[in-house]
C-alpha positions as semicolon CSV with decimal commas, in nm:
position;residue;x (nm);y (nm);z (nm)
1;X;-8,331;-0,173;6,085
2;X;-8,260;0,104;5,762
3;X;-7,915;0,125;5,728
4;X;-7,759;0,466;5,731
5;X;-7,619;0,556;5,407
6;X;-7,355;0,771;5,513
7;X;-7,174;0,505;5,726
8;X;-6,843;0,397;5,576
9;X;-6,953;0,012;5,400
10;X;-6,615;-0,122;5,523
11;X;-6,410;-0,082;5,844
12;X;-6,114;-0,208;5,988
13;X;-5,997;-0,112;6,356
14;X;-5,648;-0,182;6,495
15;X;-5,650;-0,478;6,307
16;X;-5,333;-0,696;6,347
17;X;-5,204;-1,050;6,149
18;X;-4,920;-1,261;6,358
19;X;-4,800;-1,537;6,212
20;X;-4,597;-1,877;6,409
21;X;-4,285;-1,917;6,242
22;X;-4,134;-2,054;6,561
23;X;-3,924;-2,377;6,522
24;X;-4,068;-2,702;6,635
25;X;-4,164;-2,729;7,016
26;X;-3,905;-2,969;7,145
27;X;-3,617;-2,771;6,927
28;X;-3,705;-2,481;7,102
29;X;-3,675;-2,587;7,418
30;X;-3,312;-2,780;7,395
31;X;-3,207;-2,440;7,272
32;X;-3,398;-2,235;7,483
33;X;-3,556;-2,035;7,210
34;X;-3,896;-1,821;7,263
35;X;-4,174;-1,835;6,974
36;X;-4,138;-1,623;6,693
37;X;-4,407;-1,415;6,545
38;X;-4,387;-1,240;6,236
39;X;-4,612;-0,928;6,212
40;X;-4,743;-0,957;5,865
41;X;-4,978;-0,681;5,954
42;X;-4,994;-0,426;6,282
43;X;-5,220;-0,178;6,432
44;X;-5,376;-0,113;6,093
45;X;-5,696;0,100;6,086
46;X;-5,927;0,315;5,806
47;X;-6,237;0,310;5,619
48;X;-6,379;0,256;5,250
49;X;-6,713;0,423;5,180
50;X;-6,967;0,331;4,918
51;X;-6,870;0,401;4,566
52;X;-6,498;0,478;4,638
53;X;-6,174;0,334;4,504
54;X;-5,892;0,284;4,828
55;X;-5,556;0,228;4,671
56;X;-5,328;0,043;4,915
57;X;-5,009;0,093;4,797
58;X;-4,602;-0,037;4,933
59;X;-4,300;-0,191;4,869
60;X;-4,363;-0,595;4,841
61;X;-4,399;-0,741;5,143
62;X;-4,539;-0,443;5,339
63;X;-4,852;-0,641;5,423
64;X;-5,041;-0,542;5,160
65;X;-5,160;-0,853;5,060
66;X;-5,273;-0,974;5,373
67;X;-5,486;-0,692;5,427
68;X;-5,680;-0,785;5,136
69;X;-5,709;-1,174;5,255
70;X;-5,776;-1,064;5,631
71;X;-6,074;-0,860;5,465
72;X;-6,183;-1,129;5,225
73;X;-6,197;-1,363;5,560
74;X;-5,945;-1,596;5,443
75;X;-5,728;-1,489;5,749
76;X;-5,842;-1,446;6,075
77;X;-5,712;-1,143;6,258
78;X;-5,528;-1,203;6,569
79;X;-5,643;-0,857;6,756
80;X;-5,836;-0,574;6,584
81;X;-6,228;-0,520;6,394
82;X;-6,312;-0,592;6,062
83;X;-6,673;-0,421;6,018
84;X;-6,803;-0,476;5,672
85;X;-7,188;-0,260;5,697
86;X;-7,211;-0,288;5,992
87;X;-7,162;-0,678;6,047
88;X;-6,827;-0,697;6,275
89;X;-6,672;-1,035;6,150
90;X;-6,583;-1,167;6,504
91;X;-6,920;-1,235;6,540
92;X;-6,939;-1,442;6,265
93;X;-6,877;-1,788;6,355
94;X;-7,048;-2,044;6,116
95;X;-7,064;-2,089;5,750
96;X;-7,382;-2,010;5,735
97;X;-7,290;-1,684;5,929
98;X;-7,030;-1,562;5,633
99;X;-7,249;-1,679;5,320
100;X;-7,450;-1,313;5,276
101;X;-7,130;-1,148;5,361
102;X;-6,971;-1,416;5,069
103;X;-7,202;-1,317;4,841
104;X;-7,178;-0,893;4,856
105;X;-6,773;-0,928;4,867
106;X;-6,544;-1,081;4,592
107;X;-6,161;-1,056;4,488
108;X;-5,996;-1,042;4,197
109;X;-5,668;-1,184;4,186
110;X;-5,349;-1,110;4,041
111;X;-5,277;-1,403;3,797
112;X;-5,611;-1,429;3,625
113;X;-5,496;-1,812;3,500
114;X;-5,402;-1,938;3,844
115;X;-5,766;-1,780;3,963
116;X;-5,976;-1,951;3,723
117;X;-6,021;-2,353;3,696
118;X;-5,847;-2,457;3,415
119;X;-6,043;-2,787;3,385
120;X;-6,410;-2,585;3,372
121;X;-6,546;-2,406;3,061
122;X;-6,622;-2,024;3,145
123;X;-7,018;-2,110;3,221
124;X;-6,954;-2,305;3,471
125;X;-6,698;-2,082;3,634
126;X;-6,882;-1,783;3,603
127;X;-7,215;-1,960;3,700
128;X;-7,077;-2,097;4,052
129;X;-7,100;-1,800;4,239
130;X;-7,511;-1,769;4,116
131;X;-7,541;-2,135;4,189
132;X;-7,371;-2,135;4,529
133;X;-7,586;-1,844;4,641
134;X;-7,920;-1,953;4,494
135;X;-7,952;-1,607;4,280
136;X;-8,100;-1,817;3,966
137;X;-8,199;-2,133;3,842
138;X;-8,207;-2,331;3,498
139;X;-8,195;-2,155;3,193
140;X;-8,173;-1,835;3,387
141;X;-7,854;-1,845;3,505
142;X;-7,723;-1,958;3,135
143;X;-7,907;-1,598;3,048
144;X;-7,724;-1,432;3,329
145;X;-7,383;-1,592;3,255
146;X;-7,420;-1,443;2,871
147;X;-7,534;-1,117;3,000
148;X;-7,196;-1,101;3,204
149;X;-6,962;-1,196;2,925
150;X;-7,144;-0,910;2,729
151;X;-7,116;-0,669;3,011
152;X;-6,720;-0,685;3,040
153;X;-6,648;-0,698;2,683
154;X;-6,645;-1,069;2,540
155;X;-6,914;-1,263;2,359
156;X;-7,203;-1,452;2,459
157;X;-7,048;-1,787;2,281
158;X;-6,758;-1,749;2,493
159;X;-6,862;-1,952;2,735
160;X;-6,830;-2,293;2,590
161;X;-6,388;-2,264;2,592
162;X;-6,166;-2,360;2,834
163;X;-5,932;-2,056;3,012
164;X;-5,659;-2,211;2,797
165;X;-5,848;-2,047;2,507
166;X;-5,820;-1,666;2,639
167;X;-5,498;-1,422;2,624
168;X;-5,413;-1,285;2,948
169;X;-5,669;-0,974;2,941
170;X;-5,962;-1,147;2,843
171;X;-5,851;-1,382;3,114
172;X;-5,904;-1,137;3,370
173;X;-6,248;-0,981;3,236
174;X;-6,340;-1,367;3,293
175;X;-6,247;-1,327;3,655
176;X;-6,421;-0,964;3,673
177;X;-6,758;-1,136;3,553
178;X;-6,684;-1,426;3,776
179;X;-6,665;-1,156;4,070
180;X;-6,948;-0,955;3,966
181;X;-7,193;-1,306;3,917
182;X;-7,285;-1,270;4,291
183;X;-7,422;-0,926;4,254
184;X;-7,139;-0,775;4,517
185;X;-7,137;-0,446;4,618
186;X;-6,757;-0,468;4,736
187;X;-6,447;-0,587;4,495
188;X;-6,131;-0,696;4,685
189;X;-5,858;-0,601;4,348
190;X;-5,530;-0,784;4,459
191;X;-5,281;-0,628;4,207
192;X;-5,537;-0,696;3,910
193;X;-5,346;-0,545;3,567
194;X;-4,967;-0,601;3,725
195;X;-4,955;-0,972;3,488
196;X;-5,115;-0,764;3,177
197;X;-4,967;-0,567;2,861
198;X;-5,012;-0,181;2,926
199;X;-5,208;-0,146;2,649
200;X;-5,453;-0,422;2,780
201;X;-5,436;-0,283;3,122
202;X;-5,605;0,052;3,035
203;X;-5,912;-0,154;2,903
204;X;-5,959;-0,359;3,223
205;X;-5,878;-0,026;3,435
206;X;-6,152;0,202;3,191
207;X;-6,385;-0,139;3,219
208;X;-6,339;-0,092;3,609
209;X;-6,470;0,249;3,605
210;X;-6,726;0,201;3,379
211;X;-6,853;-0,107;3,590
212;X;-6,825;0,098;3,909
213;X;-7,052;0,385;3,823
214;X;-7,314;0,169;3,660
215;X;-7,287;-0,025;3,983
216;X;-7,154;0,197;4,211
217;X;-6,966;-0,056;4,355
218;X;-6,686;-0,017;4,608
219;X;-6,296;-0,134;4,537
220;X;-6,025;-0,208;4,747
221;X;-5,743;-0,176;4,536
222;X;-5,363;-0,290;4,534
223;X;-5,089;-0,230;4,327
224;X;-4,765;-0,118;4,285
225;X;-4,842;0,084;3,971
226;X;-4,821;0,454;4,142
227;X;-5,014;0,576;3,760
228;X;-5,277;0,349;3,778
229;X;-5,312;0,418;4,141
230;X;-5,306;0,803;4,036
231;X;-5,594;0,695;3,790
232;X;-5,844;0,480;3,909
233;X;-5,883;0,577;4,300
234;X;-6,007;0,824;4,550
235;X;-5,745;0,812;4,824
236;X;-5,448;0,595;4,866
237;X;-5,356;0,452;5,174
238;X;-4,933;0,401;5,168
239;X;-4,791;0,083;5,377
240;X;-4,458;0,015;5,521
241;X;-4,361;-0,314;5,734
242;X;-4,754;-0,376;5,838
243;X;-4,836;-0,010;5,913
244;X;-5,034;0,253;5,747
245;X;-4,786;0,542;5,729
246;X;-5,017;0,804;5,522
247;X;-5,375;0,853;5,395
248;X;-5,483;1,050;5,217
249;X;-5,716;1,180;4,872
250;X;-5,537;1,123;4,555
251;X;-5,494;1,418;4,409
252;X;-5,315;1,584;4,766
253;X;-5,120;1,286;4,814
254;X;-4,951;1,309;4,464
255;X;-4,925;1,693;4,473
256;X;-4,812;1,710;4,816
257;X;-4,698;1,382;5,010
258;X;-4,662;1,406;5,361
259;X;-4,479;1,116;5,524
260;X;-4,060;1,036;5,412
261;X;-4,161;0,663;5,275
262;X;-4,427;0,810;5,093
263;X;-4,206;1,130;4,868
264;X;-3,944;0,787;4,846
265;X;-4,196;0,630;4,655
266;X;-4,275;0,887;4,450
267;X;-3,969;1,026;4,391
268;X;-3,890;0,666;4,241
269;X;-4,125;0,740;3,973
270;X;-3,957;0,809;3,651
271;X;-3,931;1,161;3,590
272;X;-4,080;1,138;3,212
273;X;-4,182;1,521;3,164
274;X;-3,770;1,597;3,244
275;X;-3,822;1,874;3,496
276;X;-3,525;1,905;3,630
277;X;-3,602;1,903;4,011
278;X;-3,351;1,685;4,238
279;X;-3,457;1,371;4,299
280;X;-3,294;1,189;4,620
281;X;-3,249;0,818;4,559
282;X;-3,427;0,537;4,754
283;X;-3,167;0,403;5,005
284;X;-3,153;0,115;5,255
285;X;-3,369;-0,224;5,227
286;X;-3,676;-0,276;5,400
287;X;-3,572;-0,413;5,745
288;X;-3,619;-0,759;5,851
289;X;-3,969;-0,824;5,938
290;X;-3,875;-1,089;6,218
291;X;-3,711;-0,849;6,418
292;X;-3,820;-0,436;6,304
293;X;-3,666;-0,166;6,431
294;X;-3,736;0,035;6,749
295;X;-3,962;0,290;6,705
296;X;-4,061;0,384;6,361
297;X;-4,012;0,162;6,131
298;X;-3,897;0,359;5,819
299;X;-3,608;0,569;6,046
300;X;-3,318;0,366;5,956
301;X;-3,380;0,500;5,612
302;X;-3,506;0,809;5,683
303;X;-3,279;1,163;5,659
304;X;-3,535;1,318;5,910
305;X;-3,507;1,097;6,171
306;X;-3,411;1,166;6,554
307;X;-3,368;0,998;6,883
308;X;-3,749;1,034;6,965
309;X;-3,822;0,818;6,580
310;X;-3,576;0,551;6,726
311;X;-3,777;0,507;7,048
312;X;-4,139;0,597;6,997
313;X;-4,350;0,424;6,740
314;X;-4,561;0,709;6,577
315;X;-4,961;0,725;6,572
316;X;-5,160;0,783;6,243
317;X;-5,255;1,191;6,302
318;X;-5,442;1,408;6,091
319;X;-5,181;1,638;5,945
320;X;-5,307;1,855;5,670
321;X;-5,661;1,863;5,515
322;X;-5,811;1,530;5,492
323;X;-5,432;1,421;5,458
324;X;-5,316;1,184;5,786
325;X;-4,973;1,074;5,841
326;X;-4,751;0,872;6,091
327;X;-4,454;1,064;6,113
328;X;-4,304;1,278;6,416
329;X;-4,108;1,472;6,209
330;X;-4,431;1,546;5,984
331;X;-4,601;1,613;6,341
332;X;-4,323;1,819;6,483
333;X;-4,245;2,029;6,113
334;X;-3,958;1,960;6,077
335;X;-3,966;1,823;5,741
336;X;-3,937;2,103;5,456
């Protein structure tokens, strides 16, 4: 069958993470305790089309994280789809069932030392991924792992050190030809430049978008960094305690947030060209995930909030251009 083009390469669908953090069994029931789930991630849902940069952006602990293992199938979700092209993961039962979907999606981690075996020289770990799929053999794949170095900016003899041998940025292009070794079409980006120098993380960012077009691969992309975010993506999807509170395309998110959390955050971004404007501080913590608030989430820390944000969890609805937002005050205007 030809697959249609158009169709969004990645989808996920009410997709939800519990986790058990209930004490053990017998403790539970002297004290007559129920379970205790913690709801890592809830009810989350969009899509990532081919060629595009999603930015999936929160305070820590949102969830953000787990979205990017639930996707990379190291989690399994407890309710919701995960469609990657078509291919819903729930149908996917054996190993032998995830290895093409293995090979077309890859992540790049945070700490490019803890990602990378510390005990291999770089051949070897870029090689594994073009072993483990059967892309090459022999000499080929020693041709393949020098063309890869090349590609994201080190040199061919590179390959024969150890990790240990690498500063932190070179570190990571490692991991980026690691990732790219299997050919994917899909790059899972779990806060990739947060452990670097700024200076070094605008050459792995610029390598990024170089590597996309000539590719025109697909990233998923986390981070705290509200400039890089600003930079390298196409929309930006904004979490808060396992939800998706606003989506929307870059440029009309930045110049015109929708949702409270999401003017927070960037209001929290230094104001370096000294305009002037008010900026209201961020107030409150982010609640207890073992036991969230009624309703939405965000109202204890939220000016705009009424009864109706106490008691009635909001949907994700499309509020302004492409812009969508979970937010009754948003839906009801009463935000200024």
């Amino acid at each position: 069958m030809e697959k249609n083009s158009t169709s969004p390469l990645l989808q996920l669908r009410g997709v939800a993470r519990y986790f058990d953090i209930s004490r053990p069994w017998s403790e539970r029931v002297i004290k007559r305790q129920p379970k205790q789930l913690l709801k890592a991630v809830d009810n989350v849902s969009f899509s990532l089309n081919r060629g595009e940069t999603l930015a999936l952006v929160g305070e820590s602990g949102c969830g953000k994280s787990t979205v990017a293992r639930l996707i990379a199938g190291l989690y399994q979700p407890t309710i919701g789809n995960i469609i990657f092209e078509g291919a819903d993961f729930a149908t996917l039962k054996s190993r032998a069932d995830w290895a093409p979907l293995r090979r077309r999606m890859q992540m790049i981690f945070q700490d490019p030392y803890a990602s990378l075996n510390s005990r291999w020289r770089v051949t070897d770990i870029i090689a594994e991924p073009i072993r483990v799929h059967s892309l090459l053999t022999g000499k080929a794949v020693r041709s393949r792992v020098e063309e890869l170095l090349t590609q994201v900016g080190l040199s061919s003899n590179d390959g024969d050190k150890y990790p240990h041998a690498f500063s932190g940025g070179q570190r990571q292009r490692i991991s980026i030809a690691r990732a790219l070794a299997s050919q994917p079409e899909f790059l899972i980006c779990d806060e990739p430049t947060s452990a670097l120098d700024v200076s070094v993380q605008a050459q792995i960012l610029n390598l990024m978008k170089d590597l996309q077009r000539q590719r025109n691969l697909s990233y998923l992309f986390i981070s705290h960094n509200l400039a890089v975010v600003r930079y390298l993506s196409d929309r930006v999807a904004v979490m808060y305690l396992g939800r998706i509170v606003e989506i929307a395309p870059t440029q009309q998110l930045f110049a015109g947030p929708q949702h409270p959390y999401t003017r927070m955050l960037l209001n929290a971004v230094p104001d370096l060209e000294m305009t002037g404007h008010p900026r209201p501080p961020m107030t409150g913590e982010i609640p207890n995930p073992l036991s969230p608030p009624s309703g939405c989430a965000f109202h204890p820390r939220c000016s705009f909030a009424n009864e109706r944000c106490r008691r009635e969890v909001p949907e994700l609805k499309p509020v302004s251009g492409e812009s969508s937002a979970a937010c009754h005050a948003v839906e009801e205007g009463r935000l200024p």
